[in-house]
C-alpha positions as CSV (number, residue, x, y, z in Angstrom):
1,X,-24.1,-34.7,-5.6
2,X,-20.4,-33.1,-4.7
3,X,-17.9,-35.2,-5.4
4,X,-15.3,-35.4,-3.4
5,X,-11.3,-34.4,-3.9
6,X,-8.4,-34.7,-2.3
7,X,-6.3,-31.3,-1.6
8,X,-3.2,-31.1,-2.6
9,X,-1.2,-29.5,0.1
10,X,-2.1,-26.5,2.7
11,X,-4.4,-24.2,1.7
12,X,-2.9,-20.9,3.0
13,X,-3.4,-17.2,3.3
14,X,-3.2,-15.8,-0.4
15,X,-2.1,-12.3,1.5
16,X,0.8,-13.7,3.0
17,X,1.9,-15.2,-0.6
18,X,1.9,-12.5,-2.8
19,X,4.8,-10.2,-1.8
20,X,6.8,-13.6,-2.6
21,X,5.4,-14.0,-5.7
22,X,5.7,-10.6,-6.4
23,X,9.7,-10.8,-5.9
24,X,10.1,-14.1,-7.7
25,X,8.4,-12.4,-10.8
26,X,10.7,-9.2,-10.7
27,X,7.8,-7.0,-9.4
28,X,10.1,-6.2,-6.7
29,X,8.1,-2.4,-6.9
30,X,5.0,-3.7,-7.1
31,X,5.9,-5.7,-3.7
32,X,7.1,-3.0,-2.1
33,X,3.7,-0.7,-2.8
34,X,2.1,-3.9,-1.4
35,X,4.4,-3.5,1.9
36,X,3.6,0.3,2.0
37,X,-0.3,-0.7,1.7
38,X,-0.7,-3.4,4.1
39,X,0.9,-1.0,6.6
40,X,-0.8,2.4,5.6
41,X,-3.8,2.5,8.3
42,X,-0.6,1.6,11.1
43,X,1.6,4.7,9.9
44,X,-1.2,7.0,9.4
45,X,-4.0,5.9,11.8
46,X,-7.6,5.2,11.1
47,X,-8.8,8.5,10.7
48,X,-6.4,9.7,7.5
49,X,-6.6,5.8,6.2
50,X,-10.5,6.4,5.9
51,X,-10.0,9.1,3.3
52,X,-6.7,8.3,1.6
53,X,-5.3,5.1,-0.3
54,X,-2.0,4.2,-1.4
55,X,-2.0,3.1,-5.5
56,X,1.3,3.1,-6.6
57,X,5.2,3.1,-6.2
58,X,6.9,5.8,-8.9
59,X,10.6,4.7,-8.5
60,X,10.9,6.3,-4.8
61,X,7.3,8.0,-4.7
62,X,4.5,6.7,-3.1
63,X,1.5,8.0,-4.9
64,X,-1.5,8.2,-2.4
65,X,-5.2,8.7,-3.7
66,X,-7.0,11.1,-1.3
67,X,-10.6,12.0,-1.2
68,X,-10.9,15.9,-1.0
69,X,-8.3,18.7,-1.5
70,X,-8.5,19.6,2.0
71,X,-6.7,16.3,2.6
72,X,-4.3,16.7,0.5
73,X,-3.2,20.0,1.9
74,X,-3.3,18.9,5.2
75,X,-1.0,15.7,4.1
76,X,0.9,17.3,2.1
77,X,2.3,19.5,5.3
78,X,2.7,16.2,7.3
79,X,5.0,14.2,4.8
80,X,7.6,14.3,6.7
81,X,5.8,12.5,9.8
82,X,4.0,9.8,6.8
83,X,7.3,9.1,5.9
84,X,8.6,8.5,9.3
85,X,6.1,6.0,10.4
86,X,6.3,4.8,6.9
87,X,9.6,3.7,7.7
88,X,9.0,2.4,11.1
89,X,6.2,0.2,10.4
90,X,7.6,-1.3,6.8
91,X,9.0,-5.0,7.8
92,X,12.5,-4.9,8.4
93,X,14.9,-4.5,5.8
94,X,12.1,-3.1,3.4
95,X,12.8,0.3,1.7
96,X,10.2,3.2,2.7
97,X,9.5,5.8,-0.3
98,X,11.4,9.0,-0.5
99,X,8.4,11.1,-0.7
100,X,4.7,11.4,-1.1
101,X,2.6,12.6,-3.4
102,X,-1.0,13.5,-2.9
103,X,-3.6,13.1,-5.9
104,X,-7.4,13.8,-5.5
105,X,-9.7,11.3,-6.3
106,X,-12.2,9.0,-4.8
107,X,-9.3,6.7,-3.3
108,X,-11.4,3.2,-4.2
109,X,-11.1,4.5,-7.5
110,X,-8.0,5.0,-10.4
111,X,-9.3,8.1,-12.1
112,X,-6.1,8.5,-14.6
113,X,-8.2,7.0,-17.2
């Protein structure tokens, strides 16, 4: 039999927490590759977001896993336009990267191991 407990407070959306618990720990980069991620599919649309995902924030670079070569050529030659709708779609007041950078790999996947 369950026993039964009483919450303590509101449960809420653990998404919505993290890029303030990311800042009150310092991670402030960390925070800001979660800002760049949670927008990525918006910037770039569906089609590019199926074969690409953003890992990491090297001081002003956004380092994007891709899935074949041929995408990272082909996004490579459209950074300028990423960045732009990078920019537009990051909350207000949030830094976009400076530039991209484009690493094969299977994007569900960290392969610098």
């Amino acid at each position: 039999m369950r026993s039964k407990r009483k919450r303590r407070g509101k449960l809420r959306d653990i998404a919505a927490e993290l890029p303030r618990v990311l800042s009150e720990l310092g991670m402030e980069d960390a925070q800001r590759a979660l800002s760049m991620g949670q927008c990525w599919e918006k910037a770039v649309g569906p089609e590019v977001a199926r074969h690409t995902r953003p890992l990491a924030l090297q001081g002003e670079i956004l380092e994007v896993r891709v899935d074949a070569s041929v995408w990272a050529q082909q996004l490579q030659l459209q950074r300028p336009e990423i960045l732009a709708a990078l920019a537009r779609e990051l909350p207000e007041g949030e830094k976009p990267p400076s530039d991209l950078r484009f690493r094969v790999g299977r994007p569900g996947l960290d392969s610098r191991r």
